[in-house]
N, C-alpha and C positions, 0 to 999 in steps of 0.2 A: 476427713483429712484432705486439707488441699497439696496438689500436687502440683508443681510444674512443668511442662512440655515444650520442648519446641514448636517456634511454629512454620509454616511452611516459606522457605524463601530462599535463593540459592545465594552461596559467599561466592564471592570472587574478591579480587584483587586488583587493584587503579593508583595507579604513582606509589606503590610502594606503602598504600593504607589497606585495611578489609574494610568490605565494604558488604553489604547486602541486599539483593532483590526482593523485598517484602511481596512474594506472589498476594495477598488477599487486599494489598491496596494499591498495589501495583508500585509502590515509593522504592525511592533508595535511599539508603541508612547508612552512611560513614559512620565505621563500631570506634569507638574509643579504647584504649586495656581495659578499663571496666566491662565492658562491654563484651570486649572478644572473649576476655578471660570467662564472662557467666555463658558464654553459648556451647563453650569448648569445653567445659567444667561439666555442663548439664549430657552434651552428646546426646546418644540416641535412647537413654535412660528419664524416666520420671522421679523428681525428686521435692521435698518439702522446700518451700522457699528458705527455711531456718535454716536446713541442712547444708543449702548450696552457701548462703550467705557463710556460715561454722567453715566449710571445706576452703573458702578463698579470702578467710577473715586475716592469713597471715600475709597477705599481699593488697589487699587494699581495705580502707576504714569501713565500717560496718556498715557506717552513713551512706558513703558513697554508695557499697554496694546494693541495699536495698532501695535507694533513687535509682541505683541502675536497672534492676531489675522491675521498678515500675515502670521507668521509661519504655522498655521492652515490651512488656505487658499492652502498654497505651498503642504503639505501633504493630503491635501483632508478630513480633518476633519472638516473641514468648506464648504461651497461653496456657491457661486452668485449663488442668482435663477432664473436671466434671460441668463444663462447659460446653456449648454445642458450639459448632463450627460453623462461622458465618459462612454464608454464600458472597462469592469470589467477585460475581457480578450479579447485574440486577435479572429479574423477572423478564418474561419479553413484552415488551411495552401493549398496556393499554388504551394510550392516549395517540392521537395521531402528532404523526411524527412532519416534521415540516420538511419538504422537498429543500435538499439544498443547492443539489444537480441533476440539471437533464440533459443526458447525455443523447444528441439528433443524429442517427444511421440515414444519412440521407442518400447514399446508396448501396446498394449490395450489389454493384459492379465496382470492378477495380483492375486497372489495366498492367497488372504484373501478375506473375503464375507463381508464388513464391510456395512452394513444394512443403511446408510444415503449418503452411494457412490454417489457421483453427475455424474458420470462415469458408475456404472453399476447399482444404488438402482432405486425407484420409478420414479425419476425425470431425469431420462439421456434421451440424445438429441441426440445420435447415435447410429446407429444399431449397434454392433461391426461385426457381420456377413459379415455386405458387406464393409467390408475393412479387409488387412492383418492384423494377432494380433501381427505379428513382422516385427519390420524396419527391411529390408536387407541390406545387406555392401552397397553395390550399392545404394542404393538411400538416405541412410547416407552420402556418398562423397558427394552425389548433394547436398543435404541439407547446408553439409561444404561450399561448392561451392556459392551457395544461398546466405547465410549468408556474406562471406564477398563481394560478388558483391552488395547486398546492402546496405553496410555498408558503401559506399561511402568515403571520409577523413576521418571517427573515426581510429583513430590510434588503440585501444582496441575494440574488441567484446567481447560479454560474451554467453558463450554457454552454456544451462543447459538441462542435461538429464530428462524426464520426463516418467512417464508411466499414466495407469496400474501402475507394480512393475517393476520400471525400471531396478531395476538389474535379470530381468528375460532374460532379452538381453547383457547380459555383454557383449559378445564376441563383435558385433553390438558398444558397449562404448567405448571399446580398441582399436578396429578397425577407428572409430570416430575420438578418440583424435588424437589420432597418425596422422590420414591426416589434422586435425586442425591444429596442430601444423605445421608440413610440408608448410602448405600452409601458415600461419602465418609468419613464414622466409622468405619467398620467397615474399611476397607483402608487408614486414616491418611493420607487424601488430603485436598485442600483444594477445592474447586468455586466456580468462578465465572462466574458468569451473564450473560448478557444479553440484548435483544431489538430486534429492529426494529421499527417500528410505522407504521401513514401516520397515526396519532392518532385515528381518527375514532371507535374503539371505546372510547376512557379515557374511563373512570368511575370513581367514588368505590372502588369495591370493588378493582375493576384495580389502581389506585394504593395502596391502602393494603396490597395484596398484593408490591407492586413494593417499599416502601418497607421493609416488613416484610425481607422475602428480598433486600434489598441487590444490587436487581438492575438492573444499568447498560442506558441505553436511548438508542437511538439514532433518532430522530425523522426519517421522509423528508419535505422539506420542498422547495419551489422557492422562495419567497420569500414575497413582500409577497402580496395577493388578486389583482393583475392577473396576475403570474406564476405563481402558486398555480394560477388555476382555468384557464391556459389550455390545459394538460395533464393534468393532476390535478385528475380529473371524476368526478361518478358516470354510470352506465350512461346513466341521460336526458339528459345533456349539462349538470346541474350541477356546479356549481364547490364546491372541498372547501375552502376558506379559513375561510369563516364557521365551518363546522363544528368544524374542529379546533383555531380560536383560542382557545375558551373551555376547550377540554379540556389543552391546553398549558401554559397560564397556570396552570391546576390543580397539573398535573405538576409544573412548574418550582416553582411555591409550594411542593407538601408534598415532594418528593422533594430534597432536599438532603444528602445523605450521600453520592451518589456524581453528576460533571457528566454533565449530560445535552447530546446534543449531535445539531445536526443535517445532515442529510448532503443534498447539493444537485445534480439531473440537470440537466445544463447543453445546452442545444439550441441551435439554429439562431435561433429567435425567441427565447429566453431565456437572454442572453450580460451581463449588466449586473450583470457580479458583486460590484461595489463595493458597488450597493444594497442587491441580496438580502442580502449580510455584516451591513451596517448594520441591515437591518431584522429578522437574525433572530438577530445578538448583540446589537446597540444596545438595540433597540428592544423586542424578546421575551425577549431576555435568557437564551439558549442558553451553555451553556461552551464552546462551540468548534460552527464550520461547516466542512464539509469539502464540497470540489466535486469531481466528475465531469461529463467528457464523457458525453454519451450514447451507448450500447452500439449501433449502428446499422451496417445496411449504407449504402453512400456515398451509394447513389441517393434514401434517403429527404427527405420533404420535410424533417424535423428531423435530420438530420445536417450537424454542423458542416463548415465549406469551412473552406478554408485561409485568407480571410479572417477566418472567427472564428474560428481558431486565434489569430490573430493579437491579433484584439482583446482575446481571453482573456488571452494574455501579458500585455500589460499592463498587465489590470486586476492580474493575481497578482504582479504585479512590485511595483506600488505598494502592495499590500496587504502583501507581503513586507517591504517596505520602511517601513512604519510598525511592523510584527512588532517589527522592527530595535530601532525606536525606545523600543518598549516597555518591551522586552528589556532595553534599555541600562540605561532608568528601573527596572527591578526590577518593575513589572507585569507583569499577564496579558494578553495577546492572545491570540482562538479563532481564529485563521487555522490552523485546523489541519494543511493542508497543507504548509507550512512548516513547523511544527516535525515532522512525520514525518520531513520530506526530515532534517532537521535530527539526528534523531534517529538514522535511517541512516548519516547524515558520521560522527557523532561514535564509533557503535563499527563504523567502518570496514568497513561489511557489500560484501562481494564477491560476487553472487546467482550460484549457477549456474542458480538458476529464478527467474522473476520474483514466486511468493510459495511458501506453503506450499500450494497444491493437490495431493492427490496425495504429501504430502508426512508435512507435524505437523497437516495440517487436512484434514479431510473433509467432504463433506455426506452428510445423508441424507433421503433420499426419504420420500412420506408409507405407501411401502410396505415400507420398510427397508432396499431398495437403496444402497450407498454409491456418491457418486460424488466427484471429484476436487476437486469443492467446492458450495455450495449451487448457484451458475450452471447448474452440469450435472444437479442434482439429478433426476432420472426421466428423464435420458437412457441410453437401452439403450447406446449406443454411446462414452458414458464413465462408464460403470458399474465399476467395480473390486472387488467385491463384497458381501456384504451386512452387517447385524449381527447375525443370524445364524449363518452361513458365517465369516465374518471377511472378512480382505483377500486377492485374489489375488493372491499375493505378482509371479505371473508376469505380470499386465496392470500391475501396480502396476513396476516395473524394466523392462518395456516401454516405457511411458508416462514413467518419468524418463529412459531412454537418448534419447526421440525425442524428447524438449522437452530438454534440457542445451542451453545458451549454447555450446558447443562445436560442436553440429549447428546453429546459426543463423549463415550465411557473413555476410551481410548485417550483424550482431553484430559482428565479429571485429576490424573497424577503429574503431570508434565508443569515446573515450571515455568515454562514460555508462555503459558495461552492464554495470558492477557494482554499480549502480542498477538499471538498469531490465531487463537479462537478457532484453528484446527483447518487454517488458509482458503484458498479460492475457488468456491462453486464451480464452477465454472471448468475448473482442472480435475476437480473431486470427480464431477460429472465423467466428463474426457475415460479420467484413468480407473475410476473405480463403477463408473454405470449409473452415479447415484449426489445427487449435488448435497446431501446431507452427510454426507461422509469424509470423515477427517483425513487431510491428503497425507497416508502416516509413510509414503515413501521419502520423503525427505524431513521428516522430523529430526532424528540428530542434526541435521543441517542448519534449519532453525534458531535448537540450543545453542549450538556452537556458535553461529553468528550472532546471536542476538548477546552473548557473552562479552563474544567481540566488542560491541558494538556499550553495552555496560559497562566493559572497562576505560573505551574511549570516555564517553560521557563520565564517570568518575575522575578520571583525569584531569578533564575541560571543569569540572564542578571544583577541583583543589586548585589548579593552578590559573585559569582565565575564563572564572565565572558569567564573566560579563558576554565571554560571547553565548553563553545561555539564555540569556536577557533577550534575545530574538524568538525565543519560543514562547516567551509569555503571554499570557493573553488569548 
């Protein structure tokens, strides 16, 4: 006897239609009444397909319903129980994977004492002592070198500067590109750039280098001057706000060719993410703000509780929710978290990892160590190997068998986690001791937003599909 079953995917609601998260293909399924009617009919019971059809045959044609219920069946919102249950995502890859970013730590000095550093505060995972504090020319080219021999056919690499304060090595950047690019010509490849920066070292010269070389920058910022200087200090206990307003405003003035945007640590005492939005798109005039938690063990004074968890939702709920509005109107909104999430829905990404560490992305150390991403960069213990040497192919298939979404039990029921594949090594590491461990302190967090963030994108897919049409591809 065949039976019918549900299958795994969360409903929600988007302009006033149901809609469905198909967790095992990652899709989204606007139900029709045929449709809602057989999911809601079947509930959390197994039943003969005859039987479901008989129970809803006085409200829609028989025809219909049995095309509706194959329809179901094809996309996985249905499924035979004496069936086995596909796997959600793939295997952890066999073949080598093609570099698609190297991300260059060209130094682990940086001239600000910002007190929640995941690099230099309570919780950093490398000595800096026993490594250079600055990339050399020399092992910058290998690095270059590195990058596109693993790069394989991608036609594009992207190369991003990283520190410390990366522009404490300028000369090491210019020196950089310059052989990127070189060498980009000569193997028919494309190169793309970028940098972080806390601002405090842009000058004239900086910027006219940046604008010159088309090279995208990404601005660490907390907000306004109360929130700026209450973390983001120098060594004597000043505040970096005044400093890097005037050098900003420079940036944003001459560099217009590609958006410059800035990226925001979200603490314990600095949770008021409406404002900082307002005051560092509105007001400063950034192309897009993106937030993060702070990388933190639990116990620290700035690590967020489950109340600002809470509060965070939403403010990102309401900020999501004017995105919406934008969106609808055919403007820009920089809520840049949202449109990622957004970005993910639309070409239905199913993560067996939660990014490219380890993966298409690597970092490297200011000694040429590779490691699984900048986060780890001059850690001996996720080291994968060098630009030199190359990749250990065997720490490197090590490392993807022990993180796959498959070995996270805690994963397995959750439908978020072909989004979020149980989040950032890196934080896992931090708070639980252990980078293969799913970060399950903010898991309702997660669902909740990524909900959010589905019923935008439903909305935008009924009413102005077209601005979807930028994720294509």
């Amino acid at each position: 006897m065949t039976l019918l079953r549900r299958g795994e995917y969360h409903a929600f609601d988007a302009d006033g239609a149901p809609y469905v998260y198909l967790v095992p293909s990652a899709g989204v399924f606007r139900l029709d009444d045929t449709s809602a009617a057989v999911l809601d009919a079947l509930g959390e019971q197994d039943l003969e397909p005859s039987e479901l059809v008989r129970g809803l045959s006085d409200r829609f044609p028989v025809a219909d319903l049995r095309a509706t219920v194959e329809d179901l069946l094809n996309v996985r919102a249905l499924r035979l129980v004496d069936r086995p249950v596909e796997a959600p995502v793939a295997s952890p890859p066999r073949k080598r994977i093609p570099l698609t970013t190297l991300v260059m730590n060209v130094t682990s000095k940086c001239n600000l004492a910002c007190t929640y550093c995941y690099e230099y505060g309570e919780d950093k995972i490398v000595e800096a002592s026993r490594k250079p504090r600055f990339m050399n020319e020399e092992t910058a080219r290998q690095s270059v070198d590195f990058m596109f021999a693993e790069s394989g056919e991608s036609p594009m690499v992207h190369l991003t500067f990283f520190g410390g304060e990366t522009l404490l090595n300028f000369k090491v950047l210019k020196s950089a590109l310059a052989y990127a690019k070189e060498r980009a010509v000569t193997l028919g490849k494309t190169v793309d750039t970028s940098l972080t920066t806390n601002a405090t070292l842009l000058r004239e010269e900086i910027i006219d280098w940046i604008v010159e070389n088309d090279v995208g920058v990404t601005v660490s910022m907390d907000g306004g001057r109360e929130q700026q200087d209450k973390f983001r200090i120098f060594s004597n206990g000043m505040g970096s706000y005044d400093v890097v307003l005037p050098n900003i405003r420079m940036l944003l003035e001459r560099h217009r060719r590609r958006p410059v945007g800035a990226r925001v640590t979200l603490t314990k005492q600095n949770l008021d993410v409406e404002s900082i939005y307002r005051h560092l798109r509105d007001e400063l005039g950034f192309w897009e703000v993106g937030f993060a938690p702070v990388t933190t063990s639990w116990q620290r004074d700035y690590a967020i509780q489950e109340d600002g968890f809470e509060a965070m939702l939403g403010q990102f709920q309401r900020l999501a929710d004017e995105f919406l509005q934008y969106a609808l109107a055919g403007k820009h909104h920089g809520f840049s978290n949202v449109r990622d999430t957004l970005e993910e829905i639309h070409k239905g990404m199913s993560k067996a990892y939660p990014c490219g560490a380890g993966l298409g992305l690597m970092g490297v150390a200011t000694d040429g160590d590779v490691a699984l991403c900048h986060r780890f960069a001059g850690s001996d213990s996720h080291k994968i190997g060098s630009v030199t040497g190359g990749v250990d192919r065997g720490k490197q298939e090590d490392f993807l068998m022990k993180h796959h979404i498959a070995n996270k039990t805690d994963c397995s029921t959750c439908w978020a986690r072909p989004l979020c594949a149980g989040g950032c090594y890196h934080e896992a590491h931090t708070r639980y001791g252990a980078s293969e461990r799913p970060n399950l302190h903010y898991c309702e967090w997660i669902r909740r937003w990524t909900d959010t963030c589905l019923q935008v994108y439903g909305t935008l897919a009924e009413r102005r599909p077209e601005y979807l049409a930028q994720f294509d591809g």
